[in-house]
N, C-alpha and C positions, 0 to 999 in steps of 0.2 A: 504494500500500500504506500502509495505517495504522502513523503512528510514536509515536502518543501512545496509554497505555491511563489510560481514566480510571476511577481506584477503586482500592480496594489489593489486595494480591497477598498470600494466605497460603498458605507453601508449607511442606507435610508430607512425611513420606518417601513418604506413599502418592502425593502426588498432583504431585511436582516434576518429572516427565516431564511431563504434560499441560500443565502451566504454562512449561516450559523450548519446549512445542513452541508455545501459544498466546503467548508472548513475543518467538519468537525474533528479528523484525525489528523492536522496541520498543526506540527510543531515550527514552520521557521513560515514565514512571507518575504518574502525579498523587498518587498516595496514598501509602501506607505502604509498604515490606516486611518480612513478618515470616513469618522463617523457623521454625521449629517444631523442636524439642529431634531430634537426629539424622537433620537432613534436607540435602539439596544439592540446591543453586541455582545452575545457568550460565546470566549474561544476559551475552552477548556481545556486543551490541549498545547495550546501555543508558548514556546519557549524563548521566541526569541523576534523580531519584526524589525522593518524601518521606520521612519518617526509616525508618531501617534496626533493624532488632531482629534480632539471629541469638541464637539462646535455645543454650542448652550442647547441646554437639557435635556442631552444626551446621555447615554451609562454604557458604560465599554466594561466588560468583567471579563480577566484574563489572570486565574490564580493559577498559572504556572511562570508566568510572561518571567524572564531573567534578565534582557538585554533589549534595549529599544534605541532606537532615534529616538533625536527632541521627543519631548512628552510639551503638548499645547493640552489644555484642560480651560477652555472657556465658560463666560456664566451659568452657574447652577448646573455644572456635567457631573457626571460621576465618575471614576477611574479607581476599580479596582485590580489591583495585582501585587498581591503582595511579597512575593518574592522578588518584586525588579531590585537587582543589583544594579544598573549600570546603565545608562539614557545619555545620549548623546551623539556622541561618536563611536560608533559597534563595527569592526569586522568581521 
């Protein structure tokens, strides 16, 4: 089974079921995430991504996530993951 999805991930409230089920056993994204103004995002699985955008009162839950790009968290978002070690700069 494929763990890596290469390209970024934009997730809307219409469309983060589709994404939450083409995800669900993705430990790395090569790209971006950017979640969209009043949407949610569970990557259970996800250990590692490029930078993270959760736009206002959105909820992005990623309790594996360890290494990200920037982390943006705009008004009233939510962002869990509680094991990020490391946001920024990730090879």
């Amino acid at each position: 089974m494929k763990k890596t999805y290469e390209g970024d991930v934009k997730i809307t409230k219409e469309n983060h079921k589709e994404w939450e089920k083409k995800l669900e056993y993705i430990k790395i994204i090569s790209g971006y995430v950017y979640i969209r103004e009043n949407a949610t995002f569970q990557a259970p699985k996800l250990e590692k991504s490029g930078y993270v955008d959760i736009r206002e009162n959105a909820t992005f839950q990623a309790p594996k996530l360890e290494k990200s790009g920037y982390v943006y968290i705009r008004e009233n978002a939510t962002f869990q993951a509680p094991k990020l070690e490391k946001s920024g700069y990730v090879d």
